[in-house]
Structures are given as C-alpha cells and as structure tokens.
N, C-alpha and C positions, 0 to 999 in steps of 0.2 A: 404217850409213854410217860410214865411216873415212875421218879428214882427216890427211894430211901431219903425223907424229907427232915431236916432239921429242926431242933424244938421248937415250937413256934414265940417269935418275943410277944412281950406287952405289948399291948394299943393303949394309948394314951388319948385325951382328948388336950387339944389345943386350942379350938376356936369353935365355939357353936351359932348359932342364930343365921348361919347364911341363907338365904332364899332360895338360889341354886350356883354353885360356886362347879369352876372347871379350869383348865389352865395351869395351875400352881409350877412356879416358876423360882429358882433361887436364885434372889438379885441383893446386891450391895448387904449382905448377912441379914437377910430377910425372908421370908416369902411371901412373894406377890403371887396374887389370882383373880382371877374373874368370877364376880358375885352377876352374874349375866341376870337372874332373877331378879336384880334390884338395880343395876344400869350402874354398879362401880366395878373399882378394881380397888383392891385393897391389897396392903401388904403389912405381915403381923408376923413380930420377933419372938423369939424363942421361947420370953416368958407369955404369950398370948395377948401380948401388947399389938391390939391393931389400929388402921389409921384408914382412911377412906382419900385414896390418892387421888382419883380422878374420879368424877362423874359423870356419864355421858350423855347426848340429847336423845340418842339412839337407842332402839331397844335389845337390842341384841348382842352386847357385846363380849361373843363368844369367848376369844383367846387374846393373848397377849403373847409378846417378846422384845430383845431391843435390835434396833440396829446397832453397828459397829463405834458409830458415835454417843452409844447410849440413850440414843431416842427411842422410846416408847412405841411401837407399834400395838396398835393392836385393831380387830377383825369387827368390823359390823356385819354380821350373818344373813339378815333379811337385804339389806341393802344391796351387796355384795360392792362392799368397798371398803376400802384399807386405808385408816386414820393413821394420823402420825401425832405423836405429844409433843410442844414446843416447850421453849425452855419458861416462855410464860404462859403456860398451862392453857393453851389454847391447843383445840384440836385442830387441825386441816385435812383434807386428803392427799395421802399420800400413793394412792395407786385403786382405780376403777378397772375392779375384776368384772362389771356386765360384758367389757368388750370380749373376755371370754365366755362366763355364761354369766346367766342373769339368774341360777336355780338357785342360791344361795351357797357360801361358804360357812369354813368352820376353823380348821386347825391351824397353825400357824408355827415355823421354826426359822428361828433364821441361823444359820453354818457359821462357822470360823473362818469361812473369808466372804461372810456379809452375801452370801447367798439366802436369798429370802423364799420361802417356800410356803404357797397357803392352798390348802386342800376344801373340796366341796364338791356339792353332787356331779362335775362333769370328769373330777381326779385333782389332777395335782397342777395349779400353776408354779411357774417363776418368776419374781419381781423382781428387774432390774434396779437398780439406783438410780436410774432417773425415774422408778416409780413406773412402768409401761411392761406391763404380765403378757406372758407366753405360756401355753398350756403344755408341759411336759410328761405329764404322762394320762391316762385313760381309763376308764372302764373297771375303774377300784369300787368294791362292794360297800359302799358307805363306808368313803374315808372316815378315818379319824385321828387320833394322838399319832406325830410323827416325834419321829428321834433319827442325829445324826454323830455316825461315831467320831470316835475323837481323831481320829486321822484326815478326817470329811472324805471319805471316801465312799462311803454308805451310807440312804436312808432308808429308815426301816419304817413304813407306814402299818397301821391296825386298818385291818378290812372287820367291820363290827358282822355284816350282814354273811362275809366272807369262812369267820371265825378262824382269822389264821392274819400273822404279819407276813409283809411280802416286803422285799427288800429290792432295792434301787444302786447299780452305780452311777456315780454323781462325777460326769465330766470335768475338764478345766475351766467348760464356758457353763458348767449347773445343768446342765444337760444329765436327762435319767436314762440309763441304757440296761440293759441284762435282766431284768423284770424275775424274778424267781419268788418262791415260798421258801422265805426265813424259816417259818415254824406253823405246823396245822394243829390248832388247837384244841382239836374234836370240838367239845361241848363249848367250849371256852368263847365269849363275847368280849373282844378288846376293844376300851374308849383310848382314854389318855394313856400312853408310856412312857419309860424312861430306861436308858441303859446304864450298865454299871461295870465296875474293872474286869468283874469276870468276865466280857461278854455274854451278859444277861439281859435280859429284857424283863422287866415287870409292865405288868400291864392292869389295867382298870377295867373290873367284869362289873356291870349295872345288875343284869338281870342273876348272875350268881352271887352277888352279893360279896365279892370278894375281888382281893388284890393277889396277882400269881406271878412269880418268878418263875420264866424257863429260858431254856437254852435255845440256842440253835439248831434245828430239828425239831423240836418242839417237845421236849424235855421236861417235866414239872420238877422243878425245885424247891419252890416253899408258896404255901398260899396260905394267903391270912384271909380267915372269912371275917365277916361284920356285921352286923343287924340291918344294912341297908344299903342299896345300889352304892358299888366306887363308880366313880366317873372319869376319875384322875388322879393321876398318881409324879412324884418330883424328889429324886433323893438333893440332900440340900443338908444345913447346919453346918456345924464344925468337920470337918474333912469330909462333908457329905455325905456323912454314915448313915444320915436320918431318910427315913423314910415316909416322907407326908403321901396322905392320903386325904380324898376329897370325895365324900359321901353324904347320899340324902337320898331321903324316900321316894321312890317314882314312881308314879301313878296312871304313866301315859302322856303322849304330844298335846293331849287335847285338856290334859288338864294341869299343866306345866303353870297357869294360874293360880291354880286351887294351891300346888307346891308351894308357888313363891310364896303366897301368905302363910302357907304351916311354917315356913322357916325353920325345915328339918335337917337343913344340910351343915354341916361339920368338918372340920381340917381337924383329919387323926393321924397319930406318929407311932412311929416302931422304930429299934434299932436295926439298920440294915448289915447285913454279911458282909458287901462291897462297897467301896464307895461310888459316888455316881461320876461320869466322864461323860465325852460328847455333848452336846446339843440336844434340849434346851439346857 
C-alpha cells in the first residue's frame, strides 16, 4: 500500500571513502558505525569530522551498540562472538554466541533496561549481563536491522529474505512472545532500521537502492532513492531530526573484496519528518 508521499528532502553527503560501513548508531552527538570492510568503527560529527575509534583483530566487525554502562559492544560475525570495549581500549569477550549456533551472527540492539539482543542465521539470541546467550526466537528470514520502541515493549526485526518486519513482545525477563507481521513490504528488501515519533519504521533496501519510511501495516510514506545499495539507516543530530543513511555499491558475497577496495560506500543525510525514539 502507498499513501500520497511528501516532497522528497535533499541527500547530502557527509562521509565518503568507506569500504563497507553498517550499524550507524547516535552516540555522545556523534555518529558511530561500522566500517566492517576495513575492521574499524568510526564515529564522525556533524561537520564530516571522523576519527577511527577502535580497530579490530577480527574480520568481521558487523554492528555495534552500548551496554547501560556505556561499554562498547560490538558483533564479530564470522566468529560468532561478542566483544566488549574496555575503558583501556582493549577488546575482550564479552559473550560466546557458538553455544547457540556457530552459523554466524550479525545485528545487534541492546533496550532501555540493558537487554541485549543479537541476531544471525539461527534468529534472535539474548545476552544476559553475565555475558551467557539464550536463543529467543527462531526461523527469521535472514535477520537483520532490529529496533526497540521507546516504551521496550517491542522489537521490530527486518526479515531481508522475508521482505517484511515482523514484530516481537519483549517480556519482563527479554523474553519474545506474540511473533506477528509489523508490515509486508511487497517488493521492498529491509537491512538496517530505525523508528521514529510517528511510529514509523525506516528501513535500508540494498537491492532497491533506496531508504523507505512506512507505517505499521505496511504503509509507504516517503522513499528516498540513491545511486547505490542502503544498508543502514539511524535518525540522530540535534533532536534527531537527521537522517543518516549508509550506502555503497554491491556487487555480491563473493566479491565483498573487490568492494572494500572500491571504497564506494558513504554516510548520507536528509532531514527527517520525525524525530527518532527507542532503540538503537
């Protein structure tokens, strides 16, 4: 379903030269992301000032988030294990997702009361705070971008292969229950999301080439196309009216190589309708 869409804003560029960037995350008036193509996480202000925060040993360092103390998490993908940042810039592990599966993970959100949640091929675990995962939910169409509303009472996961978000109630002990279709997105391929005051969800199409705001139900509100796969998407800035987006050329799993060295990928901004709420 498509409703009568509003003018579309400017895209701006912000940050170019990434190898393959995903994640983008608004932290301490910043935004941080994952440059997974080149094994940092980078985080770059408003004027396009970036800084290269952490380096990893690991190749894969799909997503990021914090815990409630402000520690750095973030997801080694091939591994399947979950690093934590110290305050002297040392990684350790902070939670070994093989004892769930060993197929690799990807996404990563942690909630407003420090519920930790990271998605990959088997669905969705939970990470307690002692760091020890339980697999909460199942059989999602190639997870990917989760978002949690601001009341924590909902997670909305993107099923990419699924092409639709499917929504979660989130118990008092992080427990997923009621499993439903948020929104069927016909054509639509969603990576990265994020929600906003209306109760909207934007989401990150790769293969369409574009970033789309819909409702619940599955509603189109506003799509911004672009010259290249989104992956990810994170409203953030000054009352987190902004809209970043995180795009780059794809070419395919197999040659996600050949990518990192084009270093096509980009952090683009729009002003957004809503500002953003919940989780990340």
């Amino acid at each position: 379903m498509r409703s009568d869409q509003i003018s579309l804003p400017r895209v701006e560029t912000l940050l170019t030269g990434l190898a393959m960037g995903e994640s983008p995350r608004w932290h301490e008036n910043r935004l941080w992301l994952s440059d997974w193509g080149a094994q940092e996480i980078l985080a770059v202000d408003l004027d396009g000032n970036s800084e290269i925060v952490v380096r990893t040993p690991f190749a894969l360092p799909f997503c990021i988030d914090w815990l409630p103390d402000r520690r750095l998490l973030v997801v080694s993908g091939r591994e399947s294990l979950l690093y934590r940042l110290e305050s002297d810039g040392s990684l350790v592990s902070h939670a070994d997702l093989r004892v769930v599966s060993d197929k690799g993970w990807n996404e990563i959100v942690v909630d407003g009361r420090g519920n930790t949640y990271v998605n990959g091929g088997p669905g969705i675990a939970l990470v307690a705070p002692d760091g020890s995962p339980r697999q909460v939910a199942e059989g999602i169409a190639f997870p990917n971008g989760m978002a949690v509303t601001p009341d924590n009472a909902t997670l909305i996961i993107a099923e990419s292969h699924g092409k639709k978000l499917t929504a979660f109630d989130i118990g008092a002990d992080g427990t997923l229950s009621n499993r439903r279709v948020w929104a069927d997105l016909g054509g639509g391929v969603p990576d990265g999301i994020c929600i906003d005051a209306e109760n909207a969800v934007w989401y990150a199409d790769v293969p369409n080439k574009s970033c789309v705001r819909v409702r619940e139900g599955g509603e189109v509100l506003q799509t911004i196309n672009l010259d290249r796969g989104c992956f990810a998407c994170m409203l953030g800035g000054v009352g987190r009216r902004t809209l970043f987006m995180i795009a780059a050329e794809w070419r395919g799993m197999e040659k996600i190589a050949e990518v990192a060295r084009a270093r096509t990928g980009q952090v683009l901004t729009a002003k957004a309708p809503a500002p953003g709420v919940g989780w990340p």
